[in-house]
N, C-alpha and C positions, 0 to 999 in steps of 0.2 A: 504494500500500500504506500501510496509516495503523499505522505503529510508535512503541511508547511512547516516552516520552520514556528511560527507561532502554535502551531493544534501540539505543535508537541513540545513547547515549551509552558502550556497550558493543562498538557496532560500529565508530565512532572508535575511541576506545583501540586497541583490536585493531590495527585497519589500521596504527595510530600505532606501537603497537611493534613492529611488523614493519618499517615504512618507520626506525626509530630505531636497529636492530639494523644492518641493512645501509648507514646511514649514518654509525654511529661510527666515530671516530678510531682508537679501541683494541679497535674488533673483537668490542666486548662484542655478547652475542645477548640480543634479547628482552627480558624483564626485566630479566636484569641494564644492555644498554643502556637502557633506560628510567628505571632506579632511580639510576643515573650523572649523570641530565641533569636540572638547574637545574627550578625550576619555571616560570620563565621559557621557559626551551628546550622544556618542553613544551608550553606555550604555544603557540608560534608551530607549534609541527609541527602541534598537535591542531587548530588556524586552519589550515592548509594543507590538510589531509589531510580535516579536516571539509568544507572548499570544493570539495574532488573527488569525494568519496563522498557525500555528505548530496542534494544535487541528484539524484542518481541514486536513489538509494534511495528517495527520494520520487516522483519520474517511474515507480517502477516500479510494473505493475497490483497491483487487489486480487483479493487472493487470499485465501478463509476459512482461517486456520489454527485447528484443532481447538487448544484445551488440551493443553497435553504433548508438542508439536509445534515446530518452529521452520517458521518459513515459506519455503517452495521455488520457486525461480524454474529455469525453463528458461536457456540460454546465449543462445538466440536473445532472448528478453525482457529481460535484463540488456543484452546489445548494442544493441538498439532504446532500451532506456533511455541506453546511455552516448552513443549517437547523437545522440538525444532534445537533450540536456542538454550536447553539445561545440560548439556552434554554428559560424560559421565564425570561423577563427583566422586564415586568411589568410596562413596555410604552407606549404607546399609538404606533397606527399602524403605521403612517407615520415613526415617529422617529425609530420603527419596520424595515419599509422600508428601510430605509437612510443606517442605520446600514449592513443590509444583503447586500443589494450593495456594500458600502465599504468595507466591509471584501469579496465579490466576487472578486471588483476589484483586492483588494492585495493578494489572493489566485492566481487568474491568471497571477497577474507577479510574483509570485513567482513562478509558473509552466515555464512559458515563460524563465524564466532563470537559468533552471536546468541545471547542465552537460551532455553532453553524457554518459550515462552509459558504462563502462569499462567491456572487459571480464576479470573476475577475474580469469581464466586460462591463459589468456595471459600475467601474468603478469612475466617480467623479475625479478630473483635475483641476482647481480651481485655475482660473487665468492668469494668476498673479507668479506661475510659476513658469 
C-alpha cells in the first residue's frame, strides 16, 4: 500500500499515544499521557512503535482508495502482513503469540486513525504563490 508520508506519520502518533497512555506512571490516558512526556520520551516511543507498525503497513497490499475514503484492509491481510514482517525470533511459541497480537493490535489503531484520503486534484493554490 503506498501511504503519504503524512497517513503514516499520523498512524505512529496514534499507535504512540495509545501504547503512552497505558504505559504511564500516573495513569494519565491519551493525550493527556502524551502531552506529560518529554520530547525526548516521545522520541524513543515514536522509534519503537514506528519499528513495529511502519514494516507492516508497508508489507500490506495495494489497494485503490477512492478520495474521501480511508483505506481498508481485511484481518486476514493485516495478519499475513504482521506474519510477513515478524521473521523468526527464535522464541518459543507462546511469546511467538503474544508478540503477533500486539503488533496486530497496534497495526489496527494505526489503521483506525488514518486521515481521509484527499483528492490531490482538488487541491487549491492560492494566487499569491
Amino acid at each position: 500500500m503506498r501511504f503519504t508520508e503524512h497517513e503514516l506519520t499520523v498512524a505512529v502518533t496514534a499507535a504512540a499515544k495509545i501504547v503512552a497512555g497505558g504505559k504511564s506512571v500516573r495513569r494519565a490516558k491519551g493525550e493527556a499521557a502524551w502531552d506529560s512526556m518529554s520530547k525526548l520520551d516521545r522520541y524513543h516511543l515514536l522509534d519503537a512503535v514506528g519499528s513495529q507498525v511502519l514494516p507492516v503497513l508497508l508489507a500490506l497490499p495495494d489497494v485503490e482508495v477512492p478520495a474521501g475514503t480511508r483505506p481498508t484492509f481485511t484481518d486476514e491481510q493485516i495478519a499475513a502482513a504482521v506474519q510477513e514482517t515478524m521473521g523468526e525470533s527464535g522464541v518459543g511459541r507462546l511469546r511467538q503469540k503474544v508478540a503477533v497480537a500486539a503488533r496486530l493490535t497496534l497495526v489496527r489503531t494505526a489503521l483506525a486513525q488514518l486521515p481521509i484520503r484527499q483528492d490531490p486534484d482538488a487541491l487549491i493554490v492560492p494566487d499569491s504563490l
